[in-house]
MMTF fields as JSON, N, C-alpha, C and O atoms, coordinates in Angstrom:
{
  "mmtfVersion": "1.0.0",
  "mmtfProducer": "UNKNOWN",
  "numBonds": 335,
  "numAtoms": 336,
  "numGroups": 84,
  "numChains": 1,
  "numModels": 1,
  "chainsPerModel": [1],
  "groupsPerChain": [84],
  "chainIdList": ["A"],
  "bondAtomList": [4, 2, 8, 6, 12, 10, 16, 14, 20, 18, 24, 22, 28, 26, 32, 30, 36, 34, 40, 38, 44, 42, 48, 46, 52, 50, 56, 54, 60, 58, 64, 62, 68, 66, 72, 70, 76, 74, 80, 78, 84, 82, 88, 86, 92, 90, 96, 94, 100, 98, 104, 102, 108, 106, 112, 110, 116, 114, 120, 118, 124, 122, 128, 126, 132, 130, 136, 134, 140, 138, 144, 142, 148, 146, 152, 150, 156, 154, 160, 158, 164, 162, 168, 166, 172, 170, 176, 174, 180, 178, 184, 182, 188, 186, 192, 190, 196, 194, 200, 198, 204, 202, 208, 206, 212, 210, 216, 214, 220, 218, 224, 222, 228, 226, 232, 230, 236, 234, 240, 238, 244, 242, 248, 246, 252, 250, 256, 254, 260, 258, 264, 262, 268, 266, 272, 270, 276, 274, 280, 278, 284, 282, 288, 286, 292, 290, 296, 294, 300, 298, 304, 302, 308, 306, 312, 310, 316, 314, 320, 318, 324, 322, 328, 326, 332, 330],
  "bondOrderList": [1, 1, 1, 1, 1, 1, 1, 1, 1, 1, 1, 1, 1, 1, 1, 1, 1, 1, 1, 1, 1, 1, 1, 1, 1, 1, 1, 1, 1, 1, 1, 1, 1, 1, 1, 1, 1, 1, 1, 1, 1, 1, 1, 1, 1, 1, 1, 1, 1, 1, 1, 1, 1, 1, 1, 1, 1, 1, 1, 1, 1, 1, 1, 1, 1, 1, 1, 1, 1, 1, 1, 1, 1, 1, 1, 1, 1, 1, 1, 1, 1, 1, 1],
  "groupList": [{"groupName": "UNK", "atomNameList": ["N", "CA", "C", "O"], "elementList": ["N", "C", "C", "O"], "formalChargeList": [0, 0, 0, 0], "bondAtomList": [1, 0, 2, 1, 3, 2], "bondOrderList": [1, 1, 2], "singleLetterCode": "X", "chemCompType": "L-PEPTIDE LINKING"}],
  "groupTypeList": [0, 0, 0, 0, 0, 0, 0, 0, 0, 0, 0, 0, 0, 0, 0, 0, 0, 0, 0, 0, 0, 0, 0, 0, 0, 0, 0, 0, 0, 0, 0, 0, 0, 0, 0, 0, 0, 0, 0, 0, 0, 0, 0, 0, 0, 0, 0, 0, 0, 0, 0, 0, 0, 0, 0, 0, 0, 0, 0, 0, 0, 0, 0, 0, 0, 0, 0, 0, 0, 0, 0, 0, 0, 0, 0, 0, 0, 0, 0, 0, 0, 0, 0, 0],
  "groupIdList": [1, 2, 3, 4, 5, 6, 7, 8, 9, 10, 11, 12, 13, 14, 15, 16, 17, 18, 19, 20, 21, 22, 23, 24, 25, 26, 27, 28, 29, 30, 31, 32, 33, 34, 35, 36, 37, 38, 39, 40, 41, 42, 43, 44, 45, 46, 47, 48, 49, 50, 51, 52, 53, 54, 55, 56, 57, 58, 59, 60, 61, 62, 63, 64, 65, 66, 67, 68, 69, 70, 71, 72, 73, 74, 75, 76, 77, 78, 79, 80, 81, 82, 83, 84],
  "secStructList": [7, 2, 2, 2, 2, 2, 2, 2, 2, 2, 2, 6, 2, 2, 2, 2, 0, 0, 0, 0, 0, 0, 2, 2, 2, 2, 6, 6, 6, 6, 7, 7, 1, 1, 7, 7, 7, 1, 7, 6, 2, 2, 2, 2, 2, 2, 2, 2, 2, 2, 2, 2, 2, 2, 2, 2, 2, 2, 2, 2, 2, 2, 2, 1, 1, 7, 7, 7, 7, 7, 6, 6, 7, 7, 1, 1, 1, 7, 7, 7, 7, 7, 7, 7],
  "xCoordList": [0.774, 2.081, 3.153, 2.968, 4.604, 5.199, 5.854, 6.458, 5.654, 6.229, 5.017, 5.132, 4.172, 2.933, 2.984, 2.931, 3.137, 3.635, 4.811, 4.922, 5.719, 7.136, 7.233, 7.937, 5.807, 5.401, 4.708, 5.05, 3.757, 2.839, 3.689, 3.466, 4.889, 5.489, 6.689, 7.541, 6.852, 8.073, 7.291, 7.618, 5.911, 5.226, 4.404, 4.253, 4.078, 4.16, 5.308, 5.3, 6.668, 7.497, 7.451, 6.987, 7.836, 7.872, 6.924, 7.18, 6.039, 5.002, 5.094, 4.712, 5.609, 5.662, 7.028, 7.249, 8.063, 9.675, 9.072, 9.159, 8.359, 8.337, 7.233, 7.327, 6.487, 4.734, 4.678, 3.874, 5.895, 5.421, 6.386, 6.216, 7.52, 8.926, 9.349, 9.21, 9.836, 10.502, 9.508, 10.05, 8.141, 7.619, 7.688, 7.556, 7.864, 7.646, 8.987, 9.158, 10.347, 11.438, 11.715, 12.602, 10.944, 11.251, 9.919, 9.934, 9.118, 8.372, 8.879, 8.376, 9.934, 10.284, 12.038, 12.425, 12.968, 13.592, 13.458, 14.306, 12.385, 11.584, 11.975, 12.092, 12.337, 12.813, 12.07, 11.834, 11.493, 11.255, 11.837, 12.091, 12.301, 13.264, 12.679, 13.421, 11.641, 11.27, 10.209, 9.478, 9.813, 9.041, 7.712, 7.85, 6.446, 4.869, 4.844, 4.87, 4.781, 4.532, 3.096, 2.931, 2.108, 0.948, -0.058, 0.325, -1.33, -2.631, -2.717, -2.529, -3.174, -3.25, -3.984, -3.37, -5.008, -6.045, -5.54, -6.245, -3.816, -3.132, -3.407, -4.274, -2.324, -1.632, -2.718, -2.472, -3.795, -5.133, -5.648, -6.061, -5.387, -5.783, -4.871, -5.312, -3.538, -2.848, -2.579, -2.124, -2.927, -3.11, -4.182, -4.22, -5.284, -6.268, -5.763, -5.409, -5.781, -4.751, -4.185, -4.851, -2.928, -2.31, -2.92, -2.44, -4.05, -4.832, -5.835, -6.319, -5.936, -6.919, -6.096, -6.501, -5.365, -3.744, -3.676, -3.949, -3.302, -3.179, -4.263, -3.981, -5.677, -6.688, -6.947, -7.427, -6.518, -6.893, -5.784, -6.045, -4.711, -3.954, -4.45, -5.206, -4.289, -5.256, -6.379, -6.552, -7.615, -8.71, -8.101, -8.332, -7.123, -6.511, -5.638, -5.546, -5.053, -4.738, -5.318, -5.035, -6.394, -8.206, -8.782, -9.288, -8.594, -9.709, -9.028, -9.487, -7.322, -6.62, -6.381, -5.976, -6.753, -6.452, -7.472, -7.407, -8.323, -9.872, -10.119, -10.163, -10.217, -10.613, -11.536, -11.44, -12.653, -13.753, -13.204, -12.461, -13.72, -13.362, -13.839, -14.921, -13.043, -13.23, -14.85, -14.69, -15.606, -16.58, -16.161, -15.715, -16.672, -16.318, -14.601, -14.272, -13.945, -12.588, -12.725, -12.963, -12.398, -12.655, -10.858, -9.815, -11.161, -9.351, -9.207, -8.047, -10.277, -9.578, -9.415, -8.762, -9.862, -9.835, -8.366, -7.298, -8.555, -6.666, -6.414, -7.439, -5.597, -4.779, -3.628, -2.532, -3.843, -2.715, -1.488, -1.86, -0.256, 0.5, 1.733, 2.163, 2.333, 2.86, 4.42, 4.943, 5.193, 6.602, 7.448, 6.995, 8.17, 9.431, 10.606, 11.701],
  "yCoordList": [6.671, 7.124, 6.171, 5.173, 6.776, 5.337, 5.503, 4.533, 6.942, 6.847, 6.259, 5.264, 6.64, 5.905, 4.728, 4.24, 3.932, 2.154, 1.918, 0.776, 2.516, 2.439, 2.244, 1.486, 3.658, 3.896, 2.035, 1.145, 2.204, 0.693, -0.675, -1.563, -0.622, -1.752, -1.8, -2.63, -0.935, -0.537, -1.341, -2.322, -0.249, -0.929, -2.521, -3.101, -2.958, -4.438, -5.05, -6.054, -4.679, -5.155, -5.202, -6.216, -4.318, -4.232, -5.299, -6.492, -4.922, -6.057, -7.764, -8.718, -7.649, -9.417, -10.037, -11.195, -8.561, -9.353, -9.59, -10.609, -8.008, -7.987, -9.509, -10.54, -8.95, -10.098, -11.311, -12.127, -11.651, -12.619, -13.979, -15.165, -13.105, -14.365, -14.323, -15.356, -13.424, -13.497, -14.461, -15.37, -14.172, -15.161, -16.131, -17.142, -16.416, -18.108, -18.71, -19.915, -17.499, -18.407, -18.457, -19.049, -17.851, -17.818, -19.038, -19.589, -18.971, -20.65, -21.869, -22.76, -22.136, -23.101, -23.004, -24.171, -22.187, -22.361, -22.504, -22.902, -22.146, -22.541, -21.868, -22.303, -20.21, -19.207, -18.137, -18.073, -17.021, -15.774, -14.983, -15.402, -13.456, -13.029, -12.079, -11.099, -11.994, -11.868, -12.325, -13.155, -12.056, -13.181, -11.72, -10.497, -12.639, -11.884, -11.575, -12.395, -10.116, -9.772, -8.925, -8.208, -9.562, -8.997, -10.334, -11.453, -9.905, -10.956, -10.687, -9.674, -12.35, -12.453, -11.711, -11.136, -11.373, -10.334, -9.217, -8.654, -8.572, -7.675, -8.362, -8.119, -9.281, -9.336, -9.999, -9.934, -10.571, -9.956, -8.87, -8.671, -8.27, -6.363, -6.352, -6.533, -6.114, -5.539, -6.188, -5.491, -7.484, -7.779, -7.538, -7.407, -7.519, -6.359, -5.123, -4.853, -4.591, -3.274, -3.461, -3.161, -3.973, -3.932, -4.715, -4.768, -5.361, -5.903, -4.654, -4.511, -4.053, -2.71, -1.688, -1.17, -1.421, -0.307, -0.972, -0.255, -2.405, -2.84, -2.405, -1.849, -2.653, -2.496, -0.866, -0.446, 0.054, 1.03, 1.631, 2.712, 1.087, 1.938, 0.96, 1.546, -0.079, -0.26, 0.069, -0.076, 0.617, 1.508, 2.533, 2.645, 3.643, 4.744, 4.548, 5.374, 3.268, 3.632, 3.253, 3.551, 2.385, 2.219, 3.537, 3.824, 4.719, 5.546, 6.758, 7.494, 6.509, 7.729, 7.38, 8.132, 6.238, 6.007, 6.34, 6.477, 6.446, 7.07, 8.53, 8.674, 9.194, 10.401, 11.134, 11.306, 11.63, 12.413, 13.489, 14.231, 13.672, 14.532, 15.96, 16.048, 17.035, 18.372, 19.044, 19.358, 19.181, 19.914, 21.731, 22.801, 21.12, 22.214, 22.549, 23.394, 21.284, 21.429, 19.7, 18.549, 20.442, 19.49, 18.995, 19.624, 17.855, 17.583, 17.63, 17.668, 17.641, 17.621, 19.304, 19.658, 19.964, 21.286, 21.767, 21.251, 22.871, 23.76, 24.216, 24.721, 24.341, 25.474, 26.112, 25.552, 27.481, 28.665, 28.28, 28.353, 27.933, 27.964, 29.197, 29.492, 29.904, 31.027, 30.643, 30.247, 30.743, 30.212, 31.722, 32.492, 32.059, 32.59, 31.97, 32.529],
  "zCoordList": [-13.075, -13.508, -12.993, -12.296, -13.574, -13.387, -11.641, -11.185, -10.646, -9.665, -9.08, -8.364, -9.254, -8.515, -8.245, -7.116, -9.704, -9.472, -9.069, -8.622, -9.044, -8.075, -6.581, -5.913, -6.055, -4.709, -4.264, -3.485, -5.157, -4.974, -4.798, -3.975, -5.934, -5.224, -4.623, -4.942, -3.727, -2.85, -1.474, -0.807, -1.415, -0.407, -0.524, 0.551, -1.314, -1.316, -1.253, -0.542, -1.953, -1.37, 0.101, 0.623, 0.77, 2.266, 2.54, 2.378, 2.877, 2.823, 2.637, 3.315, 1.708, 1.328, 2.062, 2.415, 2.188, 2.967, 4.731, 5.415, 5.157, 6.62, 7.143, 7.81, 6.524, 6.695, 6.306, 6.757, 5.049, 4.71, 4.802, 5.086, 4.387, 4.258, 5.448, 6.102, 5.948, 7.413, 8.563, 9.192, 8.732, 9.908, 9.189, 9.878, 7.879, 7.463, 7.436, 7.253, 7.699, 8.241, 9.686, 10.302, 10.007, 11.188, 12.218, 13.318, 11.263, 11.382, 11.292, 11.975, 10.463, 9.533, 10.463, 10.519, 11.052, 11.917, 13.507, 14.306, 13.695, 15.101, 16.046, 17.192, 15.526, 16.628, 16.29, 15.084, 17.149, 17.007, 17.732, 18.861, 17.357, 17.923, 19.048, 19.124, 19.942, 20.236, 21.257, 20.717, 22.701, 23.333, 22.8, 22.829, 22.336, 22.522, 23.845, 24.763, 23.967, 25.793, 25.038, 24.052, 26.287, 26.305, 25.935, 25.593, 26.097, 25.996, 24.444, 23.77, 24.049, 22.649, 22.142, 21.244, 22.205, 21.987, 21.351, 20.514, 21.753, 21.425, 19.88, 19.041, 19.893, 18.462, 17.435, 16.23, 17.843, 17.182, 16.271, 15.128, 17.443, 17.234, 15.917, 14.781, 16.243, 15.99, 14.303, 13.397, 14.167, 12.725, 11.744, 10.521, 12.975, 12.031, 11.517, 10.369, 12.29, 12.414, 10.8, 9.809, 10.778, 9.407, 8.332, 7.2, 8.721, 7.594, 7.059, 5.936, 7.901, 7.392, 6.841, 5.8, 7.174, 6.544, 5.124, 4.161, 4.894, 3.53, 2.633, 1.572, 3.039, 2.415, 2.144, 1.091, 3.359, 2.955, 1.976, 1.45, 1.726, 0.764, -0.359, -1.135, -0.606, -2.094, -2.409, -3.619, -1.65, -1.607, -2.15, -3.354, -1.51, -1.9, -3.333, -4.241, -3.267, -5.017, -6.059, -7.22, -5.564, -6.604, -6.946, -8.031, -5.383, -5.814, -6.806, -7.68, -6.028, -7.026, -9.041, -9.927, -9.076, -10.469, -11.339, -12.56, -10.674, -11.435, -10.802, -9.58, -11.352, -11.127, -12.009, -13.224, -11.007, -12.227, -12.668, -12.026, -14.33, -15.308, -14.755, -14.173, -14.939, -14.57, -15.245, -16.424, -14.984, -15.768, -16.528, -16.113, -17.875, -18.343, -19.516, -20.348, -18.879, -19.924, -20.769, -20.403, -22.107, -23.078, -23.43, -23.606, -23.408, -23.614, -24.951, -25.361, -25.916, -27.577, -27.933, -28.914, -27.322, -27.435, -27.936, -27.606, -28.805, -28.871, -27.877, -27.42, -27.236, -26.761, -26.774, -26.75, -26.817, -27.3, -26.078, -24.907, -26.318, -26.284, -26.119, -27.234, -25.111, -25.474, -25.538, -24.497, -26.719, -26.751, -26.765, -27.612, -26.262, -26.406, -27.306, -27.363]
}
């Protein structure tokens, strides 16, 4: 549906400004705003971490776009309608 793909690229947006453009200007100006406190190992982790979050929400909107058919309801079927 169309909020679904709205949802999907709100969050790739996010994604591509936080993850992707910002450390590559901030590569390319030769400052981070921030000192890494902690053993590298952290920020390791911690990009797995959001490398698995990415994957699991495109898993989650792979598995929500397919969905098995209800047993038992036929979609060409009539149905009664009650209008006022």
């Amino acid at each position: 549906t169309n909020k679904r793909k709205l949802l999907q690229g709100s969050f790739w947006l996010f994604v591509y400004m936080a993850m992707g453009v910002a450390p590559l200007a901030q590569v390319v100006l030769g400052q981070t705003p921030t000192v890494v406190v902690g053993a590298r190992g952290d920020l390791v982790e911690a990009t797995a971490l959001v490398l698995a979050g990415c994957i699991a929400f495109d898993l989650g909107a792979l598995l929500g776009r397919t969905r098995p058919e209800r047993p038992g309801r036929d979609e060409n079927a009539l149905r009664l309608v009650h209008r006022r």
